[in-house]
FIKOLZA-1660 file (N, C-alpha, C; in steps of 0.1 Angstrom, whole numbers, plus 5000, padded with zeros to 4 digits):
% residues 126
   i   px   py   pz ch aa at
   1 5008 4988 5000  A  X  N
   1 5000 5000 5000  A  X CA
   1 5009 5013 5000  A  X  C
   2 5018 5013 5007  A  X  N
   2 5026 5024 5008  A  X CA
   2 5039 5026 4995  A  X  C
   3 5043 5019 4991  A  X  N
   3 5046 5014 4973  A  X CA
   3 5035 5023 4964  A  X  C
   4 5020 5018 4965  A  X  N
   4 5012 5028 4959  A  X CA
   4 5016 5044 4960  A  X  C
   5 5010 5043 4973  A  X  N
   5 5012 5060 4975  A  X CA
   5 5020 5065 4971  A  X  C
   6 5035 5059 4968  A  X  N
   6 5048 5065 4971  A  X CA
   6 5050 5066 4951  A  X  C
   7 5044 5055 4947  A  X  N
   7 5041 5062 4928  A  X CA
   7 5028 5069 4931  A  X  C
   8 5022 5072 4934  A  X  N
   8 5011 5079 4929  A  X CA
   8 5016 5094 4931  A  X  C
   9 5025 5096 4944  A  X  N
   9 5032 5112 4949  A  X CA
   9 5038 5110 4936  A  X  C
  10 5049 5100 4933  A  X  N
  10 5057 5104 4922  A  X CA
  10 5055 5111 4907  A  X  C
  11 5041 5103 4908  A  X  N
  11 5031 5110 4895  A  X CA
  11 5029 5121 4897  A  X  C
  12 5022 5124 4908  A  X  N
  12 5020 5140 4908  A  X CA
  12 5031 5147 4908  A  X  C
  13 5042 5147 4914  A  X  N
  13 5052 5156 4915  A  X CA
  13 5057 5160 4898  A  X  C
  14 5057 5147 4894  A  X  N
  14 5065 5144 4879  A  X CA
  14 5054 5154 4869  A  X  C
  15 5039 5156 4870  A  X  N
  15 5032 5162 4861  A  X CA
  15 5033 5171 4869  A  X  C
  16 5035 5179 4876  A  X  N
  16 5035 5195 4884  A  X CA
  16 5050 5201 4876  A  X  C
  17 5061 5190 4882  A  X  N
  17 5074 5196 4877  A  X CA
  17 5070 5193 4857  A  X  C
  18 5065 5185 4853  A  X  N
  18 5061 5187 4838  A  X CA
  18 5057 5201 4833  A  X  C
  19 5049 5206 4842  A  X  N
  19 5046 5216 4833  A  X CA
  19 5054 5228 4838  A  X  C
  20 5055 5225 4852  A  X  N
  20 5067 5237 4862  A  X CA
  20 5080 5244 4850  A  X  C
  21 5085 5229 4840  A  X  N
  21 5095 5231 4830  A  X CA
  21 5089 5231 4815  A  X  C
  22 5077 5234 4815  A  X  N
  22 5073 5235 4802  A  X CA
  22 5069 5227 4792  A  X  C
  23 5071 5213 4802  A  X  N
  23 5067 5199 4793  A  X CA
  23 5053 5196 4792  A  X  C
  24 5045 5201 4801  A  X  N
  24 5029 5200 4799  A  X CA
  24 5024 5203 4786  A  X  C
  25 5013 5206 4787  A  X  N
  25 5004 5205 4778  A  X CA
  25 5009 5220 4770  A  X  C
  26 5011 5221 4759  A  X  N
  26 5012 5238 4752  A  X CA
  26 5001 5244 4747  A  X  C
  27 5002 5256 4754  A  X  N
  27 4987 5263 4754  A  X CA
  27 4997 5276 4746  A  X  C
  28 4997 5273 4732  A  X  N
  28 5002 5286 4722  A  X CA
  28 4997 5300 4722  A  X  C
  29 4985 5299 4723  A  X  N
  29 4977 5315 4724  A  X CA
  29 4980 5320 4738  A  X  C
  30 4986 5317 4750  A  X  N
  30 4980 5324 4761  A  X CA
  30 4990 5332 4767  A  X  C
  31 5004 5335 4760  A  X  N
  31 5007 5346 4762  A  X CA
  31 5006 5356 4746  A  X  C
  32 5010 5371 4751  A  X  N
  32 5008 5380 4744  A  X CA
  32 5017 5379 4733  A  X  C
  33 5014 5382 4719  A  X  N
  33 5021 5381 4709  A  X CA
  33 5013 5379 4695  A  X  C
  34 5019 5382 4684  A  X  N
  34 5014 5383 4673  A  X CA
  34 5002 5367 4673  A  X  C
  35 5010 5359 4675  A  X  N
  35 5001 5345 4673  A  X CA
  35 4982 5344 4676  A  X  C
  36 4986 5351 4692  A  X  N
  36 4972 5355 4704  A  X CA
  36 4970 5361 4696  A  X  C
  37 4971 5375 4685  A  X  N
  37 4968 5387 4683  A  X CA
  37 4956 5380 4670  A  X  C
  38 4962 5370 4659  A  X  N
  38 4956 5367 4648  A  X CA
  38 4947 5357 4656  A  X  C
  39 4946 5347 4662  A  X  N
  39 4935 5339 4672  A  X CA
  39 4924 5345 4673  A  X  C
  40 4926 5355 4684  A  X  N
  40 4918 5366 4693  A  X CA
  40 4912 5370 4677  A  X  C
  41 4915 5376 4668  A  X  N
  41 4910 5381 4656  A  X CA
  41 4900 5373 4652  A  X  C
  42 4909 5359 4645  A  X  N
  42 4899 5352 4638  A  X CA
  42 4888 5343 4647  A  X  C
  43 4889 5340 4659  A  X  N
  43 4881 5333 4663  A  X CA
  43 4865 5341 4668  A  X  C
  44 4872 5361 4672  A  X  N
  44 4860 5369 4669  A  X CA
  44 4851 5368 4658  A  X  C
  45 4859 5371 4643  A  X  N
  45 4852 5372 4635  A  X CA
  45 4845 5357 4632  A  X  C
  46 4848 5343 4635  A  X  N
  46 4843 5334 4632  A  X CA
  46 4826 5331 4642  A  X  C
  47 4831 5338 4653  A  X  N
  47 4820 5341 4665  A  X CA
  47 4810 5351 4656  A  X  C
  48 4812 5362 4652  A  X  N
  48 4804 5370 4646  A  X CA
  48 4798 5367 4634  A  X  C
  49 4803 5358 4627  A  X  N
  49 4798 5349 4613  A  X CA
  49 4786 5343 4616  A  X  C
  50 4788 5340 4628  A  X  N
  50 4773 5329 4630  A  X CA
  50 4767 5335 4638  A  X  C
  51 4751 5334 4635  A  X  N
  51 4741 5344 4645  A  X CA
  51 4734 5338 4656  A  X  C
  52 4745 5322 4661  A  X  N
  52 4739 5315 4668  A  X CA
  52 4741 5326 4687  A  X  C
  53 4745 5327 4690  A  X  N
  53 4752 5339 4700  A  X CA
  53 4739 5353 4701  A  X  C
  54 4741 5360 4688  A  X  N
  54 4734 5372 4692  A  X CA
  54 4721 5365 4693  A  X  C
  55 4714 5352 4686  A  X  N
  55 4699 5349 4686  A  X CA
  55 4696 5343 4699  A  X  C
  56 4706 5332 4706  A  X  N
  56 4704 5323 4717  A  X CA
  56 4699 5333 4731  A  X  C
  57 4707 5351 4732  A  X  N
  57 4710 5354 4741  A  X CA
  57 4703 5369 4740  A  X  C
  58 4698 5369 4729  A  X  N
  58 4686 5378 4721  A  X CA
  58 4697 5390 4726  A  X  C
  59 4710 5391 4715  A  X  N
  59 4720 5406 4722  A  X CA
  59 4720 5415 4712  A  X  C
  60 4724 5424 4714  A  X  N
  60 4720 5440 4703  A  X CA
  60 4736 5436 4698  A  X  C
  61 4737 5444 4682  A  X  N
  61 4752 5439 4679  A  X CA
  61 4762 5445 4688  A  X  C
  62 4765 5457 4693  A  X  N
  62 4777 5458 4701  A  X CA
  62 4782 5449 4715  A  X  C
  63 4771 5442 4722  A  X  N
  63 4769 5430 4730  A  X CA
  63 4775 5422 4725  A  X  C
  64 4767 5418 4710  A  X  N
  64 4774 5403 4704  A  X CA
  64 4787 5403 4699  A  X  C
  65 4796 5421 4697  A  X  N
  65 4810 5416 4700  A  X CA
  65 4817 5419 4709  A  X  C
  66 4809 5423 4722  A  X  N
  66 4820 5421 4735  A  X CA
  66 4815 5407 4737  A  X  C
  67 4807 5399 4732  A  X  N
  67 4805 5389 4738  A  X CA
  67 4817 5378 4735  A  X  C
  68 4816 5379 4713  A  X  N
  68 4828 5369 4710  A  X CA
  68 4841 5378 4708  A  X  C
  69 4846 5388 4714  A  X  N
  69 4858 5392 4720  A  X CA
  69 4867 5383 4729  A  X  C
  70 4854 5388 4743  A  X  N
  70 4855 5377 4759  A  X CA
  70 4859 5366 4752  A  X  C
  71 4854 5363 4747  A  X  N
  71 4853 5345 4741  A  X CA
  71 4866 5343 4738  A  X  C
  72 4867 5345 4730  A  X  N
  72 4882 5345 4718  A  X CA
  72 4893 5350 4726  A  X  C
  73 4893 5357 4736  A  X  N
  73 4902 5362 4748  A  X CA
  73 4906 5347 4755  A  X  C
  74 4892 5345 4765  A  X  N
  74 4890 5333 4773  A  X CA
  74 4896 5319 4766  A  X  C
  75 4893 5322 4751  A  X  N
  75 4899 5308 4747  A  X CA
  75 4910 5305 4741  A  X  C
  76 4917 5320 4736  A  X  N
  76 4934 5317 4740  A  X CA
  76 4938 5313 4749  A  X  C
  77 4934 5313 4761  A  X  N
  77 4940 5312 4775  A  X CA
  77 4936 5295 4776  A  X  C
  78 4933 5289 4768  A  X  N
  78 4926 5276 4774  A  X CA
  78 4926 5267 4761  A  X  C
  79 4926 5271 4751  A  X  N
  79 4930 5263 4739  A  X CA
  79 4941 5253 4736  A  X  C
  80 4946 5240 4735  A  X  N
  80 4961 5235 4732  A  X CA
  80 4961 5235 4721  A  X  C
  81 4977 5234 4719  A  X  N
  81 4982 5231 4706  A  X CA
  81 4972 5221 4698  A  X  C
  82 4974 5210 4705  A  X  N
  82 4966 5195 4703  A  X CA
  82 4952 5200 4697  A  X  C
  83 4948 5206 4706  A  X  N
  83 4931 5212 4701  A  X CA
  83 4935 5217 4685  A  X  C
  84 4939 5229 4690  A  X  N
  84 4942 5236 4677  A  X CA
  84 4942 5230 4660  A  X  C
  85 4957 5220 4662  A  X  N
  85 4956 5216 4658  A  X CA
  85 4944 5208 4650  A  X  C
  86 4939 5201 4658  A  X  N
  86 4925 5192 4654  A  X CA
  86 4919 5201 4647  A  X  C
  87 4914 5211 4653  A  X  N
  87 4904 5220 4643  A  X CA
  87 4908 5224 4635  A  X  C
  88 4926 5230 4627  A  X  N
  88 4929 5232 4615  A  X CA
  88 4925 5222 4607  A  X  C
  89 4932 5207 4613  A  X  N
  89 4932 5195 4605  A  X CA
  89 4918 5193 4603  A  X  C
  90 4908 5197 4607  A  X  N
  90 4893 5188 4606  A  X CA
  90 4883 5202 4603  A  X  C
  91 4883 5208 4606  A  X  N
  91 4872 5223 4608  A  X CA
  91 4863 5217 4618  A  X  C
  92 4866 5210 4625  A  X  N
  92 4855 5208 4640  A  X CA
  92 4863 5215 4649  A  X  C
  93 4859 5212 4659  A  X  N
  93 4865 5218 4671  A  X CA
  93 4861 5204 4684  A  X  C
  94 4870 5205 4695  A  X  N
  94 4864 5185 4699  A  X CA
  94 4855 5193 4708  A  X  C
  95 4854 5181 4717  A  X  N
  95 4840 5183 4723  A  X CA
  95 4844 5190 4739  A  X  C
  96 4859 5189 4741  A  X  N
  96 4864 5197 4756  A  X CA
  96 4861 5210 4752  A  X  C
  97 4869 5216 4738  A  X  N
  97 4867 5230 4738  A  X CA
  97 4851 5236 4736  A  X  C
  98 4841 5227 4730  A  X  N
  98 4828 5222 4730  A  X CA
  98 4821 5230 4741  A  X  C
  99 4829 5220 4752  A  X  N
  99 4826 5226 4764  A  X CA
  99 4831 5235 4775  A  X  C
 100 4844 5242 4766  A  X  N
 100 4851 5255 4774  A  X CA
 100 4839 5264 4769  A  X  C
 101 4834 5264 4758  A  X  N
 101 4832 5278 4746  A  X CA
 101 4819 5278 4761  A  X  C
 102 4806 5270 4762  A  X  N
 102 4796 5272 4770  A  X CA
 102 4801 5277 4783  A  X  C
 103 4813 5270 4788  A  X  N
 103 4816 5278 4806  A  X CA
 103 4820 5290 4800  A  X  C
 104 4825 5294 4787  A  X  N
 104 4835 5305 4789  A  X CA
 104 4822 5321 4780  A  X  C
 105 4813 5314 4773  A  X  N
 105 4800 5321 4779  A  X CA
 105 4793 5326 4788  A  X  C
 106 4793 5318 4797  A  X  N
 106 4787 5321 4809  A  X CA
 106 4794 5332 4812  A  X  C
 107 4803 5330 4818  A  X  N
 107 4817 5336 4819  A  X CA
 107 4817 5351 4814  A  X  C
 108 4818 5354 4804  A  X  N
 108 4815 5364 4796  A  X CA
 108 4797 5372 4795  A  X  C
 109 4793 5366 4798  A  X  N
 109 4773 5368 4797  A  X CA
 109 4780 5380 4815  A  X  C
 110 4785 5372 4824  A  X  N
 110 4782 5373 4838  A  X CA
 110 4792 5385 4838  A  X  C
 111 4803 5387 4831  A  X  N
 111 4812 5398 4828  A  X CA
 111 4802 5413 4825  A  X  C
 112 4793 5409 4816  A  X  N
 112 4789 5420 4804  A  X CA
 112 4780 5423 4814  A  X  C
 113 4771 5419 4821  A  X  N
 113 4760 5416 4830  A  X CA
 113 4769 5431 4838  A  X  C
 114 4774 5427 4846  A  X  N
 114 4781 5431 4860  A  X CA
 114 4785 5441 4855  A  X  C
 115 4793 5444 4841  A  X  N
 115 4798 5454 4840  A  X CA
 115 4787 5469 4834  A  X  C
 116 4777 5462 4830  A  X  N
 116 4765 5469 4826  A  X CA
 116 4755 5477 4838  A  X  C
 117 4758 5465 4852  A  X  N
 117 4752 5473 4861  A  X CA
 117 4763 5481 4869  A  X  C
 118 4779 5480 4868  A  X  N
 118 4786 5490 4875  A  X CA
 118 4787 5502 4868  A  X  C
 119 4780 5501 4855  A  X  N
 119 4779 5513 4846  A  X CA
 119 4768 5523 4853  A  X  C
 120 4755 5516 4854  A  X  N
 120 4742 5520 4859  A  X CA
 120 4747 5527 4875  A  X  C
 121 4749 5522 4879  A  X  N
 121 4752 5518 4899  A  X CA
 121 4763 5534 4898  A  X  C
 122 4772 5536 4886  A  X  N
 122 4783 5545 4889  A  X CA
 122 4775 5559 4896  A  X  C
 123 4781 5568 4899  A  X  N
 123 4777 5576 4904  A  X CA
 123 4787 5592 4899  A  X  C
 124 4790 5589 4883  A  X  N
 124 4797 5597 4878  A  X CA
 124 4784 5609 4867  A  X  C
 125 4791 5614 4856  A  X  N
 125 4779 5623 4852  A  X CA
 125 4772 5610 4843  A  X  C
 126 4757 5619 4843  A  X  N
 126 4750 5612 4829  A  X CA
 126 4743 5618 4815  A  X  C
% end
């Protein structure tokens, strides 16, 4: 039993120091640079191509592009190579980022929300 535990610490320490040295997983968009810059671009305008967003969430167009902005922000930060990849190779996208795009709506809905009522709530001129 104690054999177990003593690989299972090993594992964790080994994927912590993995990515501590850059061996983990590569997340190419999530620092700043031309790469992020054309992402953040095309994955807006691929968000704004489809009117599934402004219809689901019934949003006026300047909404529907801070909405796929957030988006395309949030999913540089959370995209891998691996992903990436797949969707040049295929024009899908799998079903993890599937399911970042809906948390990372929420996400963004709750951003635009909050920032619309610290707009309201300010107590500057109007």
């Amino acid at each position: 039993m104690k054999a177990m535990a003593s690989v299972m610490a090993l594992v964790v320490i080994g994927n912590a120091h993995a990515k501590w040295f850059g061996l983990g997983e590569d997340y190419p968009f999530s620092n700043q640079g031309p790469d992020r810059s054309r992402f953040i671009a095309a994955a807006t305008q691929a968000c704004l191509a489809t009117a599934k967003l402004k219809e689901i969430y019934r949003l006026s167009s300047p909404q529907t592009l801070y909405m796929c902005h957030c988006r395309a922000e949030k999913l540089a930060d959370r995209v891998t190579k691996t992903e990436n990849d797949y969707a040049d190779n295929t024009g899908k996208i799998t079903d993890s980022i599937r399911d970042e795009v809906h948390a990372i709506d929420g996400e963004c809905l709750g951003e635009m929300i909050g920032n619309s009522t610290d707009m309201e709530n300010s107590s500057g001129p109007r």
